[in-house]
Legacy VTK file of the C-alpha trace (Angstrom):
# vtk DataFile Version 3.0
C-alpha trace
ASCII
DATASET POLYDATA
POINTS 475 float
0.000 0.000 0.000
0.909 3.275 -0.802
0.692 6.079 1.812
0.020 9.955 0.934
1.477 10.644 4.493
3.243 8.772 7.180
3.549 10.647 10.324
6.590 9.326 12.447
5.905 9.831 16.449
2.877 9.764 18.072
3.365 12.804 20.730
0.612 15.252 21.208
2.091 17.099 17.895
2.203 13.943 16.033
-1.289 13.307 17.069
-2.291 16.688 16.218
-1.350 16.456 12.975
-2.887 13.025 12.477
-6.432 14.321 13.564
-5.918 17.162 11.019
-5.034 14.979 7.940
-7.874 12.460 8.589
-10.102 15.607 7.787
-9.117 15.229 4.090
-9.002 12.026 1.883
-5.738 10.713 1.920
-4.390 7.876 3.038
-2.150 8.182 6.287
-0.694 6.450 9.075
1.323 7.133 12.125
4.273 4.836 13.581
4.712 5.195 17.173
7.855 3.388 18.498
5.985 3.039 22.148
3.538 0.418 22.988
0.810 3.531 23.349
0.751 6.744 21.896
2.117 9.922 24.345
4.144 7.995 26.380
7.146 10.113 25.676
7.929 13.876 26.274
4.091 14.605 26.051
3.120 12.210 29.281
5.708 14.017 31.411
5.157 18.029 31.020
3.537 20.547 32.631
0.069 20.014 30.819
-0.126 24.153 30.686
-1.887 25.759 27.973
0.179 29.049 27.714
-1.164 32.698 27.500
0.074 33.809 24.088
2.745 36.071 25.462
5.591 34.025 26.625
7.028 33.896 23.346
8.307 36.179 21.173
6.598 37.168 18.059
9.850 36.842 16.235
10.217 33.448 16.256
7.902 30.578 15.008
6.954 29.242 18.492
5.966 32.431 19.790
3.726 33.353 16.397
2.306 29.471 16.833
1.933 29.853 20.471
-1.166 32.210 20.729
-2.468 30.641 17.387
-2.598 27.585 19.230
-4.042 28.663 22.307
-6.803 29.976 20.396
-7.722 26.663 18.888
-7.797 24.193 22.728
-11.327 25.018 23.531
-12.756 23.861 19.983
-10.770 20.604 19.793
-12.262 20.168 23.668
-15.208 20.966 22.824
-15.039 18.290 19.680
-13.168 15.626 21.621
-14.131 15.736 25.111
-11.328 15.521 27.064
-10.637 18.230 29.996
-9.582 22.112 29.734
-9.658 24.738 32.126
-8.532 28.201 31.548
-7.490 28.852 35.028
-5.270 31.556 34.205
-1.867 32.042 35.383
0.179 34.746 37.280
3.969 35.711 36.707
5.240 36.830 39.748
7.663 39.540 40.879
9.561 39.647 44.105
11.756 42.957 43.684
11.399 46.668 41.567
14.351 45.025 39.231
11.558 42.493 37.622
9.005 44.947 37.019
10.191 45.281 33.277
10.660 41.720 32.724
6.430 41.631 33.639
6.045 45.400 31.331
8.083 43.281 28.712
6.192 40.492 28.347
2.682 42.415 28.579
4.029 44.342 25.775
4.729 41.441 23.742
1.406 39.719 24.117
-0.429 42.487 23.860
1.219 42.767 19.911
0.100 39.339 19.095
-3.468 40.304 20.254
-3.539 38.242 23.806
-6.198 39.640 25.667
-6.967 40.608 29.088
-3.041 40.674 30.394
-2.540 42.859 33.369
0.068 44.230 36.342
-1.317 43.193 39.419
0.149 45.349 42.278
0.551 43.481 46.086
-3.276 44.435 47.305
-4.247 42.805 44.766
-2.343 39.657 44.668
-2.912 38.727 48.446
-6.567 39.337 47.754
-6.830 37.272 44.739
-3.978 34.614 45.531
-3.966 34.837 49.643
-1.377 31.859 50.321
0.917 34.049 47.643
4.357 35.317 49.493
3.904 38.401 51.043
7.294 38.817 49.151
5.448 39.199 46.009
5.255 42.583 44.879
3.564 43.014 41.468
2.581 40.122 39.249
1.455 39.922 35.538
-2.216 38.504 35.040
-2.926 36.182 31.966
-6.865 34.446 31.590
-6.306 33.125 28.538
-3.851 30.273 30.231
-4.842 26.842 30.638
-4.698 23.525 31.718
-4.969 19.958 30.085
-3.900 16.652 30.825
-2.134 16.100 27.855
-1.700 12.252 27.591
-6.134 12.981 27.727
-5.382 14.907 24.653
-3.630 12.492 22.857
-5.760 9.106 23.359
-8.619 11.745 22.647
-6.652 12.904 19.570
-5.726 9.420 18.587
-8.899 8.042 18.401
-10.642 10.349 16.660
-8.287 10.206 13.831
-8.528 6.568 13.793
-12.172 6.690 13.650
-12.044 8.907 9.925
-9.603 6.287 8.717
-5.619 6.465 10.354
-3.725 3.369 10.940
-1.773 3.579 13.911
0.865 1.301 14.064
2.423 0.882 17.840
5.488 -0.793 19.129
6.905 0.311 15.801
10.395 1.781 15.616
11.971 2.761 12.414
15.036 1.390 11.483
15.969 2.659 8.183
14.294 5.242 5.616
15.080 5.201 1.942
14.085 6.909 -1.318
12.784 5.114 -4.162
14.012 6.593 -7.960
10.773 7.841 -7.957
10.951 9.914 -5.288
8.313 7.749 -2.950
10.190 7.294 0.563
10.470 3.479 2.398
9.849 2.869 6.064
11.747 0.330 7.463
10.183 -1.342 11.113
10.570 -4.399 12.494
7.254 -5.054 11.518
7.795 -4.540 7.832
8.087 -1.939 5.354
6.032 1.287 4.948
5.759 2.999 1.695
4.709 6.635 1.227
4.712 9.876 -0.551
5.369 11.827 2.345
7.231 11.583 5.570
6.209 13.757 8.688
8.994 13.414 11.224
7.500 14.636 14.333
9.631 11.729 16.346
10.432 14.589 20.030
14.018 13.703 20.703
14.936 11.236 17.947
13.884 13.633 15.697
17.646 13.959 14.653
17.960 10.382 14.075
14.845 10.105 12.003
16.093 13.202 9.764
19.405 11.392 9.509
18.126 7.888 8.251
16.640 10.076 5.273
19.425 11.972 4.679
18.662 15.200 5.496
19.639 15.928 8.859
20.501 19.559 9.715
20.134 19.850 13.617
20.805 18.244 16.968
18.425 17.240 19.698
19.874 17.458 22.689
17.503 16.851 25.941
16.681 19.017 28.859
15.373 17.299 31.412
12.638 18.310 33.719
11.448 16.976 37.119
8.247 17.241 38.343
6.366 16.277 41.751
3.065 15.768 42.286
1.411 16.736 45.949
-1.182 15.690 47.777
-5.237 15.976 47.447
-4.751 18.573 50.832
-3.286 20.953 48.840
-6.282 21.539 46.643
-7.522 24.911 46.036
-4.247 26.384 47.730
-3.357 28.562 44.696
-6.344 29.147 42.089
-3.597 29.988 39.026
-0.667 28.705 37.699
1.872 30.525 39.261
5.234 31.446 37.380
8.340 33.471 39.007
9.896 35.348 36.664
11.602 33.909 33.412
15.004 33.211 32.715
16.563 32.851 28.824
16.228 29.193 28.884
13.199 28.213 31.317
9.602 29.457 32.525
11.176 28.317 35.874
9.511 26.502 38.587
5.796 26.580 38.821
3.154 25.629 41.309
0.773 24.179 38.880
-3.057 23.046 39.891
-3.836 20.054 37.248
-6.990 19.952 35.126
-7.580 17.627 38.058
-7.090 19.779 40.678
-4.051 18.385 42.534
-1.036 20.746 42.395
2.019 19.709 40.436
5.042 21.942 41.188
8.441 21.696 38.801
10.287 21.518 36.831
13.638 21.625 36.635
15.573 22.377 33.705
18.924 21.127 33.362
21.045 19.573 30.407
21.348 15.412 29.541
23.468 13.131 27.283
21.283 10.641 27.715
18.014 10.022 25.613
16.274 7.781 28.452
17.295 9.149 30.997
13.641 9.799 33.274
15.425 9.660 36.937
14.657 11.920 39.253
17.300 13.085 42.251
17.636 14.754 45.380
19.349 17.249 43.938
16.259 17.919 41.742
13.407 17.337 44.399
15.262 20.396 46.863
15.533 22.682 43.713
11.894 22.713 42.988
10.682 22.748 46.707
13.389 25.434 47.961
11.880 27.448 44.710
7.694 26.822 45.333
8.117 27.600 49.222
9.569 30.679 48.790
6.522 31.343 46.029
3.683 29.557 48.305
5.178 28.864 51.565
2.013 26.460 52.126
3.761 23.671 50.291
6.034 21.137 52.146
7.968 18.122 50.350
5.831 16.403 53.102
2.823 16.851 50.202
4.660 14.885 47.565
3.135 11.794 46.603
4.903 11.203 42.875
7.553 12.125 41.388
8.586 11.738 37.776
10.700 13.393 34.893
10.350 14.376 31.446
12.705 15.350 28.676
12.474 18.313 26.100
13.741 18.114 22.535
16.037 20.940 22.528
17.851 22.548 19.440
20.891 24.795 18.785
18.121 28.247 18.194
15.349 27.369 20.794
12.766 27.615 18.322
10.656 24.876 16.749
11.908 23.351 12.841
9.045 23.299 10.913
9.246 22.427 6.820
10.428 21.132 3.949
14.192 19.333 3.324
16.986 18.925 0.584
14.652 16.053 -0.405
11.237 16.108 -1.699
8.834 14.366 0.399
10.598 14.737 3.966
8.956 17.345 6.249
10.468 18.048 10.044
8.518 18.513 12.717
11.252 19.018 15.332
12.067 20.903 18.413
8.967 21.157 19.526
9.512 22.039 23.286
7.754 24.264 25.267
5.306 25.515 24.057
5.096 22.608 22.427
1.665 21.593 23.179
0.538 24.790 23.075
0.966 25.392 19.848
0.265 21.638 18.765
-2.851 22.699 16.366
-1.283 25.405 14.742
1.700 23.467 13.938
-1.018 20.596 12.890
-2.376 23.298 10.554
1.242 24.594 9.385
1.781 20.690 7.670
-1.194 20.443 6.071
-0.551 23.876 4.782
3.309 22.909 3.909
1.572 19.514 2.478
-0.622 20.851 0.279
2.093 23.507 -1.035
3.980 20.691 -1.831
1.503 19.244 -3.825
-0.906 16.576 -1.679
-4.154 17.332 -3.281
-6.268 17.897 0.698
-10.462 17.244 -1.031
-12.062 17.465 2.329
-13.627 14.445 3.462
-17.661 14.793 3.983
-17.632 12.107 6.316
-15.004 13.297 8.660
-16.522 13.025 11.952
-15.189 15.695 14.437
-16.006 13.558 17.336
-15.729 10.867 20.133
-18.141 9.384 22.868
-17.234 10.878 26.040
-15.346 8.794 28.201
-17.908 8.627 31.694
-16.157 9.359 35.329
-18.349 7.768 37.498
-16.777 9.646 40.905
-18.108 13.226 38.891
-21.509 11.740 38.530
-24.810 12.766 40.890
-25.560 10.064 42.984
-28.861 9.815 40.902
-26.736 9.119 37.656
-24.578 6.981 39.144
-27.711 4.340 40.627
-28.667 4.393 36.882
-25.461 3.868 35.699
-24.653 0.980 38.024
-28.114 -0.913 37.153
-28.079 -0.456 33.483
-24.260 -1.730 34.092
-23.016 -3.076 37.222
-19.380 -2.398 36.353
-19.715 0.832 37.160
-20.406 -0.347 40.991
-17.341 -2.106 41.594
-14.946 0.012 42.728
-11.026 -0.791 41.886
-9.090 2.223 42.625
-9.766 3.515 45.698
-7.983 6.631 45.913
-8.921 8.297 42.805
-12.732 6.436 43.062
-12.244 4.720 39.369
-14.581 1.998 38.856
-14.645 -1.062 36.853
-16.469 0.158 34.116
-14.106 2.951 33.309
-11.370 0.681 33.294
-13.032 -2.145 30.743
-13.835 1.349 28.526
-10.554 2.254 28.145
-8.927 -1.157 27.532
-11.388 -0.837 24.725
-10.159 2.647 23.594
-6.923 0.904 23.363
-4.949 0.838 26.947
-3.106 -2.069 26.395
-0.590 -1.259 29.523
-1.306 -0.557 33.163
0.189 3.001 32.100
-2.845 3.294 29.412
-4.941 2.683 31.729
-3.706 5.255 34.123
-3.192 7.973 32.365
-7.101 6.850 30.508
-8.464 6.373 33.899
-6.043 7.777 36.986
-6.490 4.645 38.511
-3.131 4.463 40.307
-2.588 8.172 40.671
-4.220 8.613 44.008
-1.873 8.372 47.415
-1.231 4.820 47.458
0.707 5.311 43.838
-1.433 1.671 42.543
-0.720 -0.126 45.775
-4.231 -1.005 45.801
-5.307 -1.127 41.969
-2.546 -2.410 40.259
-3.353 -6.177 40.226
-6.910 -5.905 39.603
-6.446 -3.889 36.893
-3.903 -6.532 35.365
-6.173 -8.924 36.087
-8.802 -6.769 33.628
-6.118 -6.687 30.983
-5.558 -10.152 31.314
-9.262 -10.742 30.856
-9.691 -8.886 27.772
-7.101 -9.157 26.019
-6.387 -13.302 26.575
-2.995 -12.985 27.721
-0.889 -14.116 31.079
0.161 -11.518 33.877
3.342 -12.158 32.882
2.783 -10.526 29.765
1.777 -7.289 31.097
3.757 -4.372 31.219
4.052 -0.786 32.852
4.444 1.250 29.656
5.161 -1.617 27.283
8.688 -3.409 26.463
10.593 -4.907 28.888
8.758 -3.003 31.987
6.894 -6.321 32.947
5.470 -5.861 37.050
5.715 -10.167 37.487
8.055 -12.360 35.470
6.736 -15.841 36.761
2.730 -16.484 37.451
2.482 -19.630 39.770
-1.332 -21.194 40.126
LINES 1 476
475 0 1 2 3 4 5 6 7 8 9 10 11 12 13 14 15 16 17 18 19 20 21 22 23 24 25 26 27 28 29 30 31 32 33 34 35 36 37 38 39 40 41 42 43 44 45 46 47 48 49 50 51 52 53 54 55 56 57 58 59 60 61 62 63 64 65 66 67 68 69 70 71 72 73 74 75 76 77 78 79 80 81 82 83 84 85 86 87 88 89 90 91 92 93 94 95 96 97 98 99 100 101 102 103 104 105 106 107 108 109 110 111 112 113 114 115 116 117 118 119 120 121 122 123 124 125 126 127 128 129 130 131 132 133 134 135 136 137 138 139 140 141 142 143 144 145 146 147 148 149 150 151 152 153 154 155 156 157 158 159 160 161 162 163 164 165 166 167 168 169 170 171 172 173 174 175 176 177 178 179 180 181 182 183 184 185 186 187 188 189 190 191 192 193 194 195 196 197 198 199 200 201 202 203 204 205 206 207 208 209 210 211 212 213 214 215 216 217 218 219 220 221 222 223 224 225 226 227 228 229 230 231 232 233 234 235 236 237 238 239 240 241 242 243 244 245 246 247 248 249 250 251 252 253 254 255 256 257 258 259 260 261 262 263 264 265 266 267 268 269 270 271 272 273 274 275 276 277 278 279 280 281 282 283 284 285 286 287 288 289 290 291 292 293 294 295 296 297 298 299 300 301 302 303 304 305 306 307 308 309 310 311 312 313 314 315 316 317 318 319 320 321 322 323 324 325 326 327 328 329 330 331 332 333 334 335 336 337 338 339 340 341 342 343 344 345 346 347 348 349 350 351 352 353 354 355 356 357 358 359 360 361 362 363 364 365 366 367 368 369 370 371 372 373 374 375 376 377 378 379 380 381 382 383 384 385 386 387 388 389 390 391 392 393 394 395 396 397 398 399 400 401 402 403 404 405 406 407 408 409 410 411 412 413 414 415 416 417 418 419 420 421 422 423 424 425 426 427 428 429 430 431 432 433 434 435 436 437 438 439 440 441 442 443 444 445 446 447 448 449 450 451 452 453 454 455 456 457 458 459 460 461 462 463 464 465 466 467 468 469 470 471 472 473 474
């Protein structure tokens, strides 16, 4: 078979574009090297939504940035995952910062971000009372939000496989090739993949991808970031994300509150050699706590219940690579860090735009359909619902995480929406995100992917390869 696109990496941007293609009849697929799509850089960030006026309007991620932003509460809307707009708060401690908050006002304000404003101290403690009285002035920003962006991407996923994608997981590509007549040749390990465009949007191999085909101009080099998740106590302590002031390289450290409501607080930034390298340290953990308690001395490392790190695919430049190569056919998608998923639509909308100037004939489809059923949470439910729910389908009665109140039924729907590790499930469900980490939940729910999918325990994974939680099953 012939492909009119393959997309290589199934992040949130890879994703993005995937939903955006299916729109239009073509034929396209999407490799993912992972055993589940998002399980890379896009599991393990902040899950922010950003204002619009972070970036500068010189560069592409600061021009895709607000054009993004603009586009969340649609795709939402469409696919009906969770988004807040919370808003967010960038806060000064001394005079010296002032124009570093004037500056960045200024620059939203030229891309058309609305509502952005100085708050002076009265203010702040009024509107943000467990703030630092330290805090002098802070800069305002409503149009900021908050996802949870693995959501986004089984969301995204599906929907594109419902107008037609094939998704191929646990997929890596091994080679890439041209044909004489200039139609490019995927090379996996589970055969061969032949298209007439490539999309490399593969985070932090993007490098590696670009060099298979030839036409590799950049580095990736990672940054990693560490982030820790506190306690269900903490809810409602800060309403906003809260930002200190920037720095050329970083946001800094942020107390975030999740689309959930639980705050997150991180993360670091700091240079890596290595590709896998997801550790968190000591060193790490006391850098983001010495940073949050002097924003919002309310928060202990007592609160932290998870931990976890992510890295960013980092170029010489900072800004995102976005377009067409030496060779025909090959289009990078690369260093797409913050604000990566920010800007995820926009840069979904800049291929198909770079696609069809290349000459992919885009006849919109009339049978695209722009949505997916709703997946239910039973805990958000009135009690009224859930009684119906639980006799039309007792499922929904039996209970399996505790912590987070996830039921049975949830977890059956998203093995059918394609969780195929207890990670799927997780990040589907947050069955194992409560306090107890999945000291409760995790061997029911292997015993429900067991179930449906035929297969041993010791077949089941964490996040897919060689992350299996029992090695021997005993009757």
């Amino acid at each position: 078979m012939l492909y009119d696109a393959i997309i290589i990496g199934g992040g949130v941007t890879g994703c993005t574009i995937a939903r955006e293609l299916m729109r239009y009849a073509i034929r396209v697929a999407l490799i993912e090297s992972e055993a589940e799509v998002g399980f890379g850089t896009s599991k393990a960030n902040s899950g922010i939504i950003h204002g619009g006026h972070h970036s500068s309007p010189n560069t592409l991620k600061g021009r895709l940035e607000w054009e993004g932003n603009q586009m969340w509460d649609t795709i939402c809307e469409e696919l009906g995952f969770g988004f807040k707009r919370i808003g967010e708060l960038t806060v000064a401690f001394a005079e010296d910062q002032i124009p570093t908050l004037e500056k960045l006002q200024k620059q939203g304000e030229a891309k058309g971000v609305p509502g952005l404003e100085i708050w002076q101290r009265e203010r702040l403690r009024k509107e943000e009372p467990h703030l630092t009285s330290e805090a002098i002035a802070a800069l305002y920003a409503p149009t900021t939000g908050v996802v949870n962006p693995y959501e986004a991407c089984f969301a995204l996923i599906e929907n594109a496989c419902i107008n037609g994608l094939n998704l191929f997981t646990n997929c890596k590509v091994t080679a890439i090739n041209q044909t004489p007549d200039h139609h490019w040749v995927i090379h996996t390990p589970r055969g061969e993949f032949n298209t007439r465009f490539v999309i490399n949007a593969a985070g932090l191999y993007a490098d590696a991808i670009a060099e298979f085909a030839g036409v590799r101009t950049f580095t990736i080099k990672p940054r990693k970031g560490e982030e820790y998740l506190l306690d269900k106590r903490l809810i409602g302590l800060v309403k906003r994300v809260i930002f200190p002031c920037p720095t050329p390289v970083s946001k800094g450290i942020l107390v975030i509150p999740t689309y959930d409501g639980t705050l997150m607080v991180g993360p670091t930034a700091e240079m890596v050699d290595d590709k896998t390298d997801l550790t968190t340290s000591h060193e790490g953990g006391k850098k983001v706590f010495d940073a949050v308690t002097q924003t919002v001395p309310g928060i202990s490392p007592r609160d932290c219940i998870a931990e976890f790190a992510g890295l960013r695919a980092v170029v010489d430049g900072e800004d995102f690579i976005i377009g067409t190569t030496a060779k025909p056919g090959f289009i990078n998608v690369a260093g797409i860090q913050s604000p990566g998923l920010t800007a995820a639509p926009a840069i979904a909308t800049m291929v198909r735009d770079i696609l069809h100037e290349e000459g992919l004939s885009l006849a919109p489809k009339d049978s695209f359909i722009p949505s997916i059923t709703k997946p239910i949470h039973f805990a958000s439910l009135s009690t009224e619902a859930q009684i119906a729910l639980v006799n039309q389908n007792p499922s929904y009665g039996r209970i399996i995480c505790r912590c987070e109140l996830i039921s049975e039924g949830e977890i059956l729907d998203a093995i059918s929406r394609g969780a195929k590790t207890l990670d799927g499930i997780k990040f589907r469900t947050r069955a194992g995100m409560g306090r107890c980490q999945g000291g409760f939940c995790t061997g029911r729910c292997m015993q429900l992917l067991s179930q449906e999918y035929n297969i041993p325990m010791t077949e089941i994974t964490k996040r897919g390869g060689d992350t299996w939680v029992v090695r021997e099953q005993h009757s």
